[in-house]
Each structure stands twice: as C-alpha cells, then as structure tokens.
N, C-alpha and C positions, 0 to 999 in steps of 0.2 A: 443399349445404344453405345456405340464406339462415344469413349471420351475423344471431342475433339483436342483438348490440351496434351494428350499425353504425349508427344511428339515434343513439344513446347521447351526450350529452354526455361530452369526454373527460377531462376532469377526474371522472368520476364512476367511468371506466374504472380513472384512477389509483388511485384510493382502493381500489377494488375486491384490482384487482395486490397495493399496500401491502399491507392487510391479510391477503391469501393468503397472501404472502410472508413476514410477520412472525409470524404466528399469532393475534393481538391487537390491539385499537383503540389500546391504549395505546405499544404497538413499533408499531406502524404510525406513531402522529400523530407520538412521535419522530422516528423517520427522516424525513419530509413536510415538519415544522416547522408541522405545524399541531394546534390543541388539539381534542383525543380527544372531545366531543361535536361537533365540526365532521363530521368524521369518518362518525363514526356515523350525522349525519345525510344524508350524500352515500353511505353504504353503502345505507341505508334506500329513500334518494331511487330508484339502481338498482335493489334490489329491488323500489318500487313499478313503476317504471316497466315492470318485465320482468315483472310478477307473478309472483316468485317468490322463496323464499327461498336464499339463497346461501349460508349460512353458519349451522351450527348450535356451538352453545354447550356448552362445557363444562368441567371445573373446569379447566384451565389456558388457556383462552382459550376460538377462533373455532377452527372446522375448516368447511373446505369441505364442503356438501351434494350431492349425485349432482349434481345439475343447474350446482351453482358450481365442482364440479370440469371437469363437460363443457367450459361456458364459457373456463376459464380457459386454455386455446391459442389461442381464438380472439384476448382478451384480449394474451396477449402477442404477438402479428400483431402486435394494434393497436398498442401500444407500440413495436414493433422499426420500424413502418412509420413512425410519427409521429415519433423519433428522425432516423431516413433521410433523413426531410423538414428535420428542425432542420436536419443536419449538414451536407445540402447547401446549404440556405441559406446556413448559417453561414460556408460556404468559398465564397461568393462573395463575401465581404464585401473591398475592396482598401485600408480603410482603415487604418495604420497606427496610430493610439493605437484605445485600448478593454482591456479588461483580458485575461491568460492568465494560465489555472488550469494551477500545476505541482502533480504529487505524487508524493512521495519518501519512503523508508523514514526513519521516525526519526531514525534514525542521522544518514543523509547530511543531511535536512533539518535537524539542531541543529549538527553539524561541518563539512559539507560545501557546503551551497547560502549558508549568510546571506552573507559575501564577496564570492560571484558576482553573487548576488543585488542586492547593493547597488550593483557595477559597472553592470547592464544597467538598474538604474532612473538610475543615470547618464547612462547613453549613449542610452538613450531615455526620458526622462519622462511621455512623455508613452502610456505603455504602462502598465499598473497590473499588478499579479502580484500572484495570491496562491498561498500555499503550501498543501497540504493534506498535513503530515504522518503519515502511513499506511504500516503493516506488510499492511493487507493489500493484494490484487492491483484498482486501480481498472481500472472499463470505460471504457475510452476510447469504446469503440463508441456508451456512452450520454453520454459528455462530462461525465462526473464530473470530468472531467479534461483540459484539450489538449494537454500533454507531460507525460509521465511519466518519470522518471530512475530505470531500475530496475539491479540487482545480477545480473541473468540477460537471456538475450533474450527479448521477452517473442515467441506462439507463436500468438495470437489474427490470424484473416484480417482480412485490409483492416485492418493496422497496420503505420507503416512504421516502421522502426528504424536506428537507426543506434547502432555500439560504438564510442564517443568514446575509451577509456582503460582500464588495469587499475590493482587496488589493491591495494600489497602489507601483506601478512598477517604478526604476529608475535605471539609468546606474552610476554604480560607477567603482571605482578604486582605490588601493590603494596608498598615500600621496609616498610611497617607488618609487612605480611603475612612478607615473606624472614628480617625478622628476628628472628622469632619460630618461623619454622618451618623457616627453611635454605633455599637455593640448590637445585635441583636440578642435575646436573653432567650428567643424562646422560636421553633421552629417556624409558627404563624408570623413571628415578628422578621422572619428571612424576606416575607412576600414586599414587606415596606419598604425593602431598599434595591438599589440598583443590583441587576443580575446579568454577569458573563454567561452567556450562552453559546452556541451552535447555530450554526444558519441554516444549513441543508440536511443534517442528520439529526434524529430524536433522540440522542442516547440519552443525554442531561436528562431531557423535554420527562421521557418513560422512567428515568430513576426518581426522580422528584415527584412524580404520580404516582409509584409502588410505595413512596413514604404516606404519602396522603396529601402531599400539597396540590390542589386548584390550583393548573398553572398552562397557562398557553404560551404559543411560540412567541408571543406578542408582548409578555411580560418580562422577555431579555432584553434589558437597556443598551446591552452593546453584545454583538452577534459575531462569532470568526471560527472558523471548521480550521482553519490551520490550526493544531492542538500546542503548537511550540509560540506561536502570536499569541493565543489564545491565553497562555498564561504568562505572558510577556503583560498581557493588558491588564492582567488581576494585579501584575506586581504593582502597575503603571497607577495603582487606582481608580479603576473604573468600574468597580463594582465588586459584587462575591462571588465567587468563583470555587469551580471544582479541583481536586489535582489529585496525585498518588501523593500518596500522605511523607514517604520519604525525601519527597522533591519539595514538597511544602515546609516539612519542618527544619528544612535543612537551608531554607531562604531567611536572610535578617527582614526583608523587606516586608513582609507577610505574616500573617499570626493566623491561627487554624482558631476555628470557633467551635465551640463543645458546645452544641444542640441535643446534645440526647437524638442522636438520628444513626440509624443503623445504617449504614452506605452498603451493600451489596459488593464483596471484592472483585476486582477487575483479575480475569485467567489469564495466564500467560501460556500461548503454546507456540511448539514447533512443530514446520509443517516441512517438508520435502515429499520429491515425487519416487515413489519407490523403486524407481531403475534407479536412482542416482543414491540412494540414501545407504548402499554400501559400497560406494565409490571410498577406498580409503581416506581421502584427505577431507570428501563430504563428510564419512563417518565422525572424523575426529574431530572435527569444527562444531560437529552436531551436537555430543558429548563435552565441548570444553564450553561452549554457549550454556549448553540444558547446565552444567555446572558454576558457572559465573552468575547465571540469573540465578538458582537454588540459594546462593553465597551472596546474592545482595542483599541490602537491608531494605526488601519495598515494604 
C-alpha cells in the first residue's frame, strides 16, 4: 500500500508522532519546545491535508482515531528513517570543534562528570559539551544524546560501548542520624533502623537480598529515586543509606559503617551510536571521558 504520509511535510509528521506519543497538545508542545496553538495548528494542517481526522478528544486529552492509529507505523518509518539519514550525516562530519551532548544519571553528572568535565573543555576548547542530566534511559539511536555514561551496559543494537571502570559501594549514615539512634554492629542489626530507599526501582530492594537480608519495599522509612535528593536525605539524617564509597567518604556529614557486607561494585560504561562514535570531536570526548573516569578515585 502507497504510504499516505509520504507527500507529507515532515515537520507536520512530527507533531503528529509528539502528540501520539504524549496524549495531549499541551505534553506534546512540552517535549517539541514549541507553544501548544503552533501545534495544533500543524496537527490541523495534516489532517487537512490527508482529509482526515487523526485524533479524537476526550476528557484527559487526544486519543488516536481508527485511521491515526493505522498511520502511526507508517509515521514512525518515517521518523526511524529521517534519523538514519541525520546520523549518518552527522558522522561524516571530520571536523573537530562543534558541540557533544553527554547524558549521565544525576548522580554521576552533580559528583562525578563536573571535574572531568572541566579537564576536556581544557584540553579541547574549542569542543562545546553539554550535559543532560537524566535517570532515565536516552536514545542514542535518535541523538538525544552522543555519549551516554551509563551504571549498566547499555543492550540497544548499533550502540557501541565500552566499561571504562567500577564503583565501589558502601553503607553510610549520617553522624546526626548514629547518634540518635546507634551504630548498628552487625548486618541483622541494619533491619532495626531506619532505611533510605528507592520508590519505583529495585536496585537497593535486589542488592540487600543477594546479601541475605529479608527486606521488602515497605521496610524503607523514607523512599526518593532522585539518586542526588536521595543522598541529600542520608546526609539530612534520615536514615542509612547507600552511596559510591568515594562520595561518601569524602562527606564530613556522614560516616560509612563496616558491616562485613560485600556490596557488588557498580560498572561504569560508555555507550554512543556507532555512526557517530568516529566523528572526531565524538571520538576525543569519548577517550578524554573513558580517561577522566579511569583517573578518579571511585
């Protein structure tokens, strides 16, 4: 069957996608960065143009109609295909300055990148970086991003990676917190007292069950997936708390607790998408990164 979109301005494509994707004009212009009657009217524009309606209304937003849900594979083609075309553009480029987008979990980007970070705008200035601090998982594929510094390997095709380092893991607490509520002397005696946790992810939840401790989601006294709040609250006293052992011992507020407990180190890898990852300025951002992390003290 003839794509009806291919005719289609592809800007009008986008808007289309956004709002599929979001449910609403107003999450849609969000995400885009453009204002919500723009929107609307380039939604409009493709329905005139396709005669037809895409999208029917209702009290919590836009839902796809029979005919804007048919479309929307063909739609995303067009997108996965128009990408393609960026990327490989993109990685012919041999010129060294121009900017690279990193993005790094919270954490690593507020403790871990600003130092390196400041090294390789050194050593090359004439390369711009910016950071995009993010917990969740970017696509590299769509270039949200052209090195990502992730805590796991990342598993998506046509991304290359590389494990620069690991980061070791320790149970702290803050000096406010021990002495008010005691020391714990022994890893059973961790379950007595209050525990920083995770709300929506397990990672804690499954490293504290590979120790051996009985422990449900219900047993964290105070709950935060932002990983940079998260140990903002252990300093704050409110419990014990996990962290990279370098960002721990390197806080006066905090004292690290010797359980005899084996913590599992945390990998650190780099991920980029392999049309871009010999782009010269990608390469050497790549290299000065995988080098700066090697060189820290996690």
């Amino acid at each position: 069957m003839d794509n009806p979109l291919a005719q289609t301005d592809w800007s009008l494509i986008q808007s289309f996608l956004a709002v599929a994707d979001a449910g609403s004009l107003s999450a849609a212009a969000r995400n885009l960065g453009r204002s919500q009657p723009t929107l609307g009217r380039q939604v409009q524009a493709l329905e005139d143009s396709l005669g037809a309606q895409l999208f029917q209304r209702h009290a919590r937003g836009l839902k796809l109609s029979e005919i804007g849900a048919a479309l929307l594979p063909m739609a995303r083609q067009m997108h996965a295909a128009m990408n393609a075309i960026a990327l490989a553009a993109a990685g012919q480029s041999q010129a060294l300055a121009g900017t690279v987008r990193i993005t790094a979990s919270v954490f690593a980007s507020h403790y871990l990148l600003p130092p390196i970070l400041a090294q390789i705008r050194r050593a090359e200035p004439s390369i711009h970086l910016v950071l995009d601090p993010s917990d969740r998982l970017e696509n590299l594929l769509f270039r949200e991003a052209d090195i990502a510094v992730r805590m796991a390997r990342p598993t998506q095709m046509d991304i290359v990676t590389r494990h620069v380092t690991s980061v070791e893991l320790g149970i702290f607490a803050a000096h406010s917190y021990l002495d008010r509520a005691g020391r714990p002397q022994t890893p059973q005696q961790l379950l007595e007292h209050d525990l920083v946790g995770f709300e929506t992810t397990d990672l804690i939840l499954r490293g504290m069950r590979a120790q051996g401790w009985q422990i449900d989601h219900e047993d964290f006294a105070v709950r935060c997936d932002n990983q940079s709040a998260y140990w903002e609250l252990v300093r704050a006293g409110c419990g014990i708390g996990f962290s990279q052992r370098a960002v721990g011992r390197a806080d006066p507020l905090v004292e690290e607790l010797a359980l005899d407990s084996a913590i599992p180190p945390l990998e650190i890898w780099l991920a980029a998408h392999q049309a871009m990852r010999q782009t010269p300025r990608i390469r050497r951002v790549w290299d000065l990164l995988a080098d700066g992390l090697q060189k820290t003290q996690l």
